[in-house]
N, C-alpha and C positions, 0 to 999 in steps of 0.2 A: 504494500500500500504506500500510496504517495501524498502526502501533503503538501501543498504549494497555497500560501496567502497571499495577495495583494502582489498578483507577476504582472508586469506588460506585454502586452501583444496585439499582434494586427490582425485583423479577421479577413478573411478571404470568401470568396463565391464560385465555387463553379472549379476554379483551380487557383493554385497558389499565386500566381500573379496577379492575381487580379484583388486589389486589396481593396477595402472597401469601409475601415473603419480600425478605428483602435480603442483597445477595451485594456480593463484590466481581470486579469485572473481572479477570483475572489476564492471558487475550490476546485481542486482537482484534486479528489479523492481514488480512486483508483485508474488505473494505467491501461484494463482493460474494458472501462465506459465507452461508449461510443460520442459522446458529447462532454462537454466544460463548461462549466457556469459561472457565466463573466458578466462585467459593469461594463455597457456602452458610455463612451467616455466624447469620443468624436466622431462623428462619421464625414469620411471623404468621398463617400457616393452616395447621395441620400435619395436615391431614387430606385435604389438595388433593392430588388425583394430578399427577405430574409431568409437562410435554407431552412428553418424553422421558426413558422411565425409563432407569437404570442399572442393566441386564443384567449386566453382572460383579459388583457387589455385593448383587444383586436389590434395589436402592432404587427403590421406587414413589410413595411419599408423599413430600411435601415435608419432615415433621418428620424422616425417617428422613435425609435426607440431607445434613442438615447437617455441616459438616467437611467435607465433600466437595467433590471438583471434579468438574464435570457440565458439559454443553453445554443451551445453553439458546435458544430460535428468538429471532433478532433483534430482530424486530419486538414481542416480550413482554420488553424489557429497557428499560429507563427511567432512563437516568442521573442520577446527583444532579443534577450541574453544568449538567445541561437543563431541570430542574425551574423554576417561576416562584413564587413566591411573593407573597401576597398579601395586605395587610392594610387592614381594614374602620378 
């Protein structure tokens, strides 16, 4: 089991390029969930539908659900601290 509180990361759609907001990690409790439960913090596509909307508050667009805590699929979660950085 894993615990992770309060990580950075970008959220993605469709594929890891395509990034479409930046959240912070609030749990990731285990390693074999299929989603992560994060604070929408910014969104830099707010016109992107959510791969999992949030039925109790009907949020379907990413702008709409900022403040919010949402589940988000794994594999479209991209941590800062994994990022590589590169200079030319």
């Amino acid at each position: 089991m894993t615990l992770v509180f309060c990580s950075s990361c970008f959220l993605t759609v469709d594929f890891s390029s395509n990034t479409v907001a930046k959240e912070t990690i609030l749990m990731d409790t285990y390693e074999g969930e299929e989603t992560i439960e994060v604070m929408m913090e910014v969104a830099l596509q707010g016109e992107t539908l959510l791969p999992i909307p949030h039925k109790e508050e009907y949020i379907e667009k990413v702008k709409e659900a900022v403040g919010h805590i949402l589940s988000w699929p794994r594999h479209l979660v991209i941590r800062c601290s994994d990022m590589v950085i590169s200079f030319m």
